[in-house]
C-alpha positions in Angstrom: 15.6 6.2 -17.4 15.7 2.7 -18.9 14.1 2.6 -22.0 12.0 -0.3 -21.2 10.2 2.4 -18.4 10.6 5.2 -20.9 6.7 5.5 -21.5 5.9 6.0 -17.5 4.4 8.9 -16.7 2.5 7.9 -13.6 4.0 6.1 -10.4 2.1 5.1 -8.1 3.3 3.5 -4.9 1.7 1.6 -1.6 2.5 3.0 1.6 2.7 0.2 4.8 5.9 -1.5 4.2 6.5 0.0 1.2 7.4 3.5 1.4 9.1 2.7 4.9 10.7 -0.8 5.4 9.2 -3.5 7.0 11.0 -3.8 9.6 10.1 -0.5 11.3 6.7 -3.2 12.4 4.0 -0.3 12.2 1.6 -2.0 10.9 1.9 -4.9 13.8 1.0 -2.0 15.8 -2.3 -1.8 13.8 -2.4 -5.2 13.5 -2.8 -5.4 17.9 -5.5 -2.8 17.4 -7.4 -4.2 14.7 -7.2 -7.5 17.2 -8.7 -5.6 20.0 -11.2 -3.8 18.3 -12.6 -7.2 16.3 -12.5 -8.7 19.8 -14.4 -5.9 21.2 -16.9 -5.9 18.4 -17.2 -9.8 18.5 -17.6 -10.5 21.9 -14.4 -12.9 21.2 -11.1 -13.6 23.3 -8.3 -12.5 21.6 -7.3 -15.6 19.9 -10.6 -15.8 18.4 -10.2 -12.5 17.3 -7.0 -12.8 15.6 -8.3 -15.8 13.9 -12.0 -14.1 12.2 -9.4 -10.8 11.7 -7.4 -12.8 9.5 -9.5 -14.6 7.7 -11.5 -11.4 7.2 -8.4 -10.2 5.3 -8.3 -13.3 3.4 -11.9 -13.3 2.3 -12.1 -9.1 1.9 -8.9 -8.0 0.7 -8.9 -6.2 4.8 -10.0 -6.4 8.1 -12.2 -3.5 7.6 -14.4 -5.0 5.0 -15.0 -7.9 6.4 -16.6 -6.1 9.5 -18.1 -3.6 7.3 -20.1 -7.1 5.6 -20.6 -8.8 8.7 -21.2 -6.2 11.4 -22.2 -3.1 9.7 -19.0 -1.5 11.7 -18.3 2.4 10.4 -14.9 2.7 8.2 -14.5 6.0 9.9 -14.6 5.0 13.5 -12.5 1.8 12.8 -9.7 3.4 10.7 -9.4 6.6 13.9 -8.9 3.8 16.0 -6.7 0.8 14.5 -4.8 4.0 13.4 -4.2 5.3 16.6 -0.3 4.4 16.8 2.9 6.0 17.7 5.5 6.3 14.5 8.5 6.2 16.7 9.9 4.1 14.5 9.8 5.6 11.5 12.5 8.0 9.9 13.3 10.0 6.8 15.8 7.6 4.3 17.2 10.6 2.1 18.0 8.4 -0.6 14.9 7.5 -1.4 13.4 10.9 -0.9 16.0 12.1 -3.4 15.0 9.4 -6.1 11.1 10.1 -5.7 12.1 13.5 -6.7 14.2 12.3 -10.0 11.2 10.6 -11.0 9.6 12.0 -14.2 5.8 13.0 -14.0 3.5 12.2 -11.7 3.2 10.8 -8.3 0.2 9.1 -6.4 0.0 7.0 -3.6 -2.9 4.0 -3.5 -3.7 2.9 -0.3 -6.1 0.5 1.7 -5.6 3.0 4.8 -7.2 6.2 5.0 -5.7 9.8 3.8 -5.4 11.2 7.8 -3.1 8.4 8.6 -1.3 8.4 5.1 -0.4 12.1 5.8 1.3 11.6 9.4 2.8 8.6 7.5 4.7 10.9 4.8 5.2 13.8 7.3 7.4 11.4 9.6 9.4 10.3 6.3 10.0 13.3 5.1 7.6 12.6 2.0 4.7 14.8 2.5 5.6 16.9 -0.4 6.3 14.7 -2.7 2.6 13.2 -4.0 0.1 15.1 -5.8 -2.8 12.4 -4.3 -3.7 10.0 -2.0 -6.2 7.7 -3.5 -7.2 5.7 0.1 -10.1 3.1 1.1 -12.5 6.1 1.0 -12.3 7.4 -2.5 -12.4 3.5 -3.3 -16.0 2.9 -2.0 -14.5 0.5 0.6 -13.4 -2.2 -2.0 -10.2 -2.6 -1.0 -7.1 -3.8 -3.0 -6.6 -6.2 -4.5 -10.7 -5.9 -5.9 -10.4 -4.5 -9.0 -13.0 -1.6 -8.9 -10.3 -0.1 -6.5 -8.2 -0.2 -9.4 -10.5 1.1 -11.7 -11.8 4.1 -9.2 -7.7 5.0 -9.2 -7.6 5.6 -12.8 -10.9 6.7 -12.9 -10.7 9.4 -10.2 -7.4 10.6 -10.8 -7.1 10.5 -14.8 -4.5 7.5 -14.4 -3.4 6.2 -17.8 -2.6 2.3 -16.8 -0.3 1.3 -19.8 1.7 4.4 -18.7 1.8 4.1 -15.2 3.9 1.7 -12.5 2.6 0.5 -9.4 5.0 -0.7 -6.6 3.7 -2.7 -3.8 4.6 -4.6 -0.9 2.2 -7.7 -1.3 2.4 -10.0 -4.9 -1.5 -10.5 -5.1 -2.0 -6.6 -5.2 0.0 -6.1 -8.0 -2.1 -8.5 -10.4 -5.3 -6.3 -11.0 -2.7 -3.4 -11.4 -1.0 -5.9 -14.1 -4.5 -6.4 -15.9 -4.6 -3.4 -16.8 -1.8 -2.7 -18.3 0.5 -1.2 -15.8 4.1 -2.0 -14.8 4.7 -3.6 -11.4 7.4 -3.4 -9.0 7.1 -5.8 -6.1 8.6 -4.7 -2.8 10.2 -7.9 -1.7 10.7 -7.0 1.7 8.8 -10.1 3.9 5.9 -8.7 4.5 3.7 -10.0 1.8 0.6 -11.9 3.6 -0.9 -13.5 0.3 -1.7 -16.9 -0.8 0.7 -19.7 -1.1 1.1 -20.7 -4.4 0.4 -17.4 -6.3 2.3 -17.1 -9.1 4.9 -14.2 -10.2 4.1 -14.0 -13.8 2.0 -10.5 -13.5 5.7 -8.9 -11.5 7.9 -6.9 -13.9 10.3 -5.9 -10.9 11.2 -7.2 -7.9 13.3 -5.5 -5.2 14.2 -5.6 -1.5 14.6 -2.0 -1.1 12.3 0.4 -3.2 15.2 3.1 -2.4 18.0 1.5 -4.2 15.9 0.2 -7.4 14.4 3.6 -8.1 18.2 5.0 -7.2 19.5 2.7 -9.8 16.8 3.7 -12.9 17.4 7.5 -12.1 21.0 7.9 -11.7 22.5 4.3 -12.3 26.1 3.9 -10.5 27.2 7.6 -11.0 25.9 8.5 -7.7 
């Protein structure tokens, strides 16, 4: 381990597009869903609906909040049915299953998606051993990332030390509440990342295009 992340005992990763690549598109599969059930909830056509489900995003840190705020919509019913997706596309990448395991202490996953779907998620990539907790929208009181009581219900639920722990996520403005508190951050530099033009970089430690390969290289370093 590199000295400079010596002092990490807690890793804490996102899941969509971070734990899988990008390009496997399953969250554009939500995404349709989460379309066609603003539309449906709306009364909108679905260009109208893309349009308020985006800017809920924008303005909520997720769709769901923003429907939540303005239409009293239930998380539960929402999240069974934007989530109710085919992972064809997914598959198990052994290397990075292999460096998860090298990792020293423990190993959470923080998520704006709910635990049911973050299990099928790890099942289909061959990762459903390898976390000791899912910390989803649920246990966060529906304040999603990047709101920093989601944050603090992390480390408060689940005895999370921040200036010992490392959060690696896909999108840049999710990593700057983790950065506030004292964690290391590892962006997943992978084009997915939705946020704000303009944001700046100075709360990333790490950046990477394949989470894989970057924790490969800290575990074993080119003796593989």
């Amino acid at each position: 381990m590199p000295p400079e992340l010596a002092h990490i005992d807690t890793w804490i990763f996102d899941l969509d597009n971070t734990l899988y690549p990008a390009s496997c598109d399953l969250f554009g599969l939500i995404d349709q869903r989460m379309t066609a059930y603003v539309a449906r909830i709306t009364g909108t056509e679905p260009d109208e609906a893309y349009r308020i489900q985006k800017g809920f995003f924008h303005q909520h840190g997720t769709t769901l909040s923003g429907l939540m705020a303005n239409y009293g919509v239930d998380p539960h019913h929402f999240l069974e049915d934007v989530h109710a997706i085919e992972m064809d596309a997914l598959a198990e990448d052994r290397r990075l299953i292999a460096a998860l395991a090298k990792l020293p202490g423990r190993k959470l996953v923080f998520t704006n998606g709910d635990a049911p779907y973050a299990r099928r998620v790890l099942d289909r990539i061959g990762l459903s051993e390898t976390f000791e907790a899912i910390h989803d929208i649920h246990a966060c009181a529906y304040q999603p990332k990047p709101h920093a009581d989601s944050y603090a219900s992390l480390c408060r639920s689940l005895r999370v030390d921040p200036t010992t722990a490392l959060f690696a996520e896909d999108m840049v403005r999710n990593l700057a509440p983790a950065k506030a508190l004292g964690m290391m951050t590892l962006w997943v530099d992978n084009g997915s990342d939705q946020g704000p033009a303009g944001l700046t970089h100075d709360h990333i430690d790490y950046r990477t295009a394949d989470l894989g390969e970057w924790l490969h290289s800290i575990t074993e370093g080119d003796d593989a």
